[in-house]
C-alpha positions in Angstrom: 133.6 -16.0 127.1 132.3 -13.7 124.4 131.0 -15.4 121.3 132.0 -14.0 117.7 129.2 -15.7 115.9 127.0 -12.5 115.4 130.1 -10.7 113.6 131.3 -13.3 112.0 127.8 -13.6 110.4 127.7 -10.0 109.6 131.3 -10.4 107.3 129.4 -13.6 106.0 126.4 -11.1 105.0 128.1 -8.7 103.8 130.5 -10.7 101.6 127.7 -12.6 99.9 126.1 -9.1 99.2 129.1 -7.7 97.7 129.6 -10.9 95.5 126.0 -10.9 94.3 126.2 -7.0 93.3 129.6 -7.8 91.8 127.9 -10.8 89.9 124.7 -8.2 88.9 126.9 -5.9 87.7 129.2 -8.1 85.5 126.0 -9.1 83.9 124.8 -6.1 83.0 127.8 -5.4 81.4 128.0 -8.4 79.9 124.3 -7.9 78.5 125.7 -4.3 77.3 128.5 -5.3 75.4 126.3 -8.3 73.4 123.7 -5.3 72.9 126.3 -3.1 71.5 128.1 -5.6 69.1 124.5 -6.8 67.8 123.5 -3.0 67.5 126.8 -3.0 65.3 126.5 -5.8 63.5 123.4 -4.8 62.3 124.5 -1.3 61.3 127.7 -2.6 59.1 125.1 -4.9 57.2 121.8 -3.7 55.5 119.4 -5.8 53.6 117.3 -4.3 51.2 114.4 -6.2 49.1 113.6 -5.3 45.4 111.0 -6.4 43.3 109.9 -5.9 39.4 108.2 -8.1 37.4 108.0 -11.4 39.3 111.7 -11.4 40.2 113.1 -10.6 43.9 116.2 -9.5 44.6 117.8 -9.5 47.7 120.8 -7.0 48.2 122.9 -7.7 51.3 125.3 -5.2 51.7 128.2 -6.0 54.3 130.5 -3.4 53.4 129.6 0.4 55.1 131.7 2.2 52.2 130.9 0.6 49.5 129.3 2.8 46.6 126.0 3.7 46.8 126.3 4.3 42.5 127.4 0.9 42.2 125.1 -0.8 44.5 122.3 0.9 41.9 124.2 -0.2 39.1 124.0 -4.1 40.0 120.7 -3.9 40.8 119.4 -2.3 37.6 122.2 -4.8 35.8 120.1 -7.6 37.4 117.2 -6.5 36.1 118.1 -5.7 32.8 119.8 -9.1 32.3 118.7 -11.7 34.4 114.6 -12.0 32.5 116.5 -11.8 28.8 118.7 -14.9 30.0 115.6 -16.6 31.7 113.8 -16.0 28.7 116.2 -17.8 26.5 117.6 -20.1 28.2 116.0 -21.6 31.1 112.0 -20.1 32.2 111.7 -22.3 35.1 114.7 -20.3 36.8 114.6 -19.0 40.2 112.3 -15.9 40.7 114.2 -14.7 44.0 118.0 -13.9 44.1 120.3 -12.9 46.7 123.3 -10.4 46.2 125.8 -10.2 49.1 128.5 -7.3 48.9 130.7 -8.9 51.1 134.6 -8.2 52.3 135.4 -11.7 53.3 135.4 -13.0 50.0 138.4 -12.6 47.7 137.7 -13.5 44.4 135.5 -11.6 42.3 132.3 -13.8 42.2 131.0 -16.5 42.9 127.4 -18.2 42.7 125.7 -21.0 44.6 122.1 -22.1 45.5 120.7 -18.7 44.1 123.0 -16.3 46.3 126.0 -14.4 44.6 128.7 -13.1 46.5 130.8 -9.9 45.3 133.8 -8.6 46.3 133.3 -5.4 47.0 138.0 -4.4 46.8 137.0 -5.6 42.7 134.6 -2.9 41.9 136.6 -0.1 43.9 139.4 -1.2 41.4 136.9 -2.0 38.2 133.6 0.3 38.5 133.0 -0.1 35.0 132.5 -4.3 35.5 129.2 -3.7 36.2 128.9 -7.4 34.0 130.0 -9.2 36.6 126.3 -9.7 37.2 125.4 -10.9 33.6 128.0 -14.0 34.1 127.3 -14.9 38.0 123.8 -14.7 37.3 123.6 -17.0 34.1 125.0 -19.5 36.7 121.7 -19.5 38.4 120.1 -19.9 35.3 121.9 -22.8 33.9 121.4 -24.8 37.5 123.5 -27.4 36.6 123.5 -29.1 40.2 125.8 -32.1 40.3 125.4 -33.0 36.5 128.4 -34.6 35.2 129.5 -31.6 33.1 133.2 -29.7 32.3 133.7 -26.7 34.2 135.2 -25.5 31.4 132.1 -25.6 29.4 130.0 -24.4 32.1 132.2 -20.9 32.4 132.6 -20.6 28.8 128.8 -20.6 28.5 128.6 -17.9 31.2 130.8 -15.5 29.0 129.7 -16.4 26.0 126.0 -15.0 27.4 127.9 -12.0 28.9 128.9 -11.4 25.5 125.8 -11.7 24.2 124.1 -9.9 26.9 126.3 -7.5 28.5 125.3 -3.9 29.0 128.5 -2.5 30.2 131.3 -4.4 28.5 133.0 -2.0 26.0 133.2 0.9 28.4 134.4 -2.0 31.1 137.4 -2.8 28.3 135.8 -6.7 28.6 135.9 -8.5 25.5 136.3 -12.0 23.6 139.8 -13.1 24.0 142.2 -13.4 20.7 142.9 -16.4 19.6 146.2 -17.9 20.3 148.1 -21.1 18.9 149.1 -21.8 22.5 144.6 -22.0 23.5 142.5 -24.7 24.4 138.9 -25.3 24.8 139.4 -25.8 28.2 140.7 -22.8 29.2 136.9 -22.0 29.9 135.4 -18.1 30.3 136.6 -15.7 27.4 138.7 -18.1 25.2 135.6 -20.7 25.2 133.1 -18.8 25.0 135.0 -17.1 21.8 134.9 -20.6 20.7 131.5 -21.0 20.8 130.8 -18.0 19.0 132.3 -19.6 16.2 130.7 -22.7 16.1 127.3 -21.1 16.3 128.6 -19.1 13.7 129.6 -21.8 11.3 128.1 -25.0 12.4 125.0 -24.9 14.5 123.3 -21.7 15.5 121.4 -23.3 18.2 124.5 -25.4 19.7 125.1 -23.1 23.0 121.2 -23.3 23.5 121.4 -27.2 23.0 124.0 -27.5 25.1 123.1 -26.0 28.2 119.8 -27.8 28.3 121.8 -31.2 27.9 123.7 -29.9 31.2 121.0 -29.0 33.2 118.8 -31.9 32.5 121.9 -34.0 32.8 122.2 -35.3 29.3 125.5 -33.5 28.4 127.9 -35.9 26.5 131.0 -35.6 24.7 129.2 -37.2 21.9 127.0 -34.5 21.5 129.3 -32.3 19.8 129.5 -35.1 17.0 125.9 -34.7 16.4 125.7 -30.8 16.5 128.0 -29.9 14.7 129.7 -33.3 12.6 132.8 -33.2 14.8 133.5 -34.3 18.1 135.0 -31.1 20.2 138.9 -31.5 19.2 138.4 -32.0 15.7 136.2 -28.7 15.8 138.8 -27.2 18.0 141.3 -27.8 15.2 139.1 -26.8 12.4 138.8 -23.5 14.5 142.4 -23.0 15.2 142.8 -23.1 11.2 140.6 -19.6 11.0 139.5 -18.6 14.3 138.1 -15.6 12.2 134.2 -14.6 14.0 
C-alpha cells in the first residue's frame, strides 16, 4: 500500500506558510495603521514654546482651525498681563505656563497646576474676549492650593484683576456688573469683584491685596474683613447695597 505521508506533509507545509504570511501581513498592516493614526495625531496637535523675560509659555494647540490671529492674541495677552499680576500680587509665581486650545473642553476656561485650558467653540463666538487670559491666569497667581478659602472670593478676585488689568475688555463689551437688590457677595466673578472695588474704594485700598495673600498663605478668615475694613463681610455687604455707587 501507497503511503500518503509525503503529501500530507506537503498541505501541512504549505498551510503553515500561508498562515505565517497571513500573520506577516496582518502585522504590517497593523504597524501601518498605528503609524498613520500617530502621524495624525501629531498633525491635529502642535506645541509651540515662547519665551520673553523669564516667563515660558507653552501653547498647545488641539484644534487644526482654530485662528491663527487669535492664537497671537493670547499669547501677547499672556505677556502683557501675566508679569503686571506677578508683580503685584504674588513674585514667587510660576515662570512656565501651559495654554491648551482644546475641543474637548466645554466651558470657557479653566486653570489647574499651571496649565489653562480654552475652548476654542468660545472664541469663534467671542473674538474680542481676548481677557479670558487676564482671569485664568490670575488663578495661577493666586495658587491657593487646598486653603480653606470661598470660591466665591477666589473668582471675584480674578475679575476684580481683570478689571484692573484687562487689555481688551471694552471692545469685548466685558464690564463690572450693575448692582442689583436681588445680589450677593457670593455670587463670585463680576458682581464680587464690583464689590471689592468699592471696598477698596471706601474702606481699605489695600484689602484685595491683603486678602489674596491670607488665601495663599492659608490665613484667610472671615474675621479678616472685621479688621480691614471695621465690618465683617455682610454688614459691609449691606452698607454697600445702601450706595453701591464706585
Amino acid at each position: 500500500m501507497q503511503s500518503n505521508l509525503p503529501g500530507l506533509f506537503c498541505i501541512i507545509v504549505t498551510r503553515s506558510l500561508i498562515e505565517e504570511r497571513f500573520q506577516y501581513t496582518m502585522k504590517k498592516h497593523i504597524l501601518l495603521l498605528l503609524a498613520l493614526a500617530t502621524g495624525i495625531t501629531a498633525f491635529s496637535e502642535t506645541r509651540d514654546t515662547i519665551k520673553k523675560n523669564k516667563l515660558t509659555l507653552i501653547f498647545v494647540n488641539k484644534d487644526t482651525a482654530f485662528s491663527a490671529v487669535t492664537k497671537q492674541r493670547l499669547i501677547d495677552a499672556f505677556f502683557i498681563v501675566y508679569p503686571e499680576e506677578i508683580n503685584t500680587y504674588n513674585k514667587e509665581s510660576a515662570t512656565q505656563v501651559t495654554f491648551v486650545i482644546d475641543p474637548a473642553y466645554k466651558g470657557v476656561a479653566a486653570t489647574g497646576g499651571g496649565v489653562v485650558r480654552f475652548n476654542p467653540a468660545w472664541f469663534v463666538k467671542n473674538p474680542e474676549d481676548i481677557d479670558v487670559v487676564t482671569h485664568e491666569v490670575m488663578h495661577i497667581v493666586q495658587n491657593y492650593g487646598r486653603n480653606d478659602v470661598p470660591g466665591w472670593l477666589t473668582e471675584g478676585i480674578a475679575d476684580y484683576v481683570r478689571n484692573q488689568y484687562g487689555i481688551n475688555n471694552a471692545k469685548s463689551g466685558w464690564k463690572l456688573t450693575d448692582f442689583k437688590p436681588t445680589q450677593n457677595y457670593i455670587n463670585a466673578y463680576r458682581i464680587t469683584a464690583r464689590f471689592l472695588v468699592w471696598a477698596e474704594k471706601n474702606k481699605n485700598n489695600k484689602l484685595v491685596k491683603i486678602l489674596d495673600e491670607a488665601a495663599r498663605n492659608n490665613k484667610y478668615t472671615p474675621e479678616l474683613w472685621q479688621q480691614l475694613t471695621g465690618k465683617n463681610v455682610d454688614d459691609l455687604w449691606k452698607e454697600y447695597a445702601e450706595n453701591p455707587v464706585i
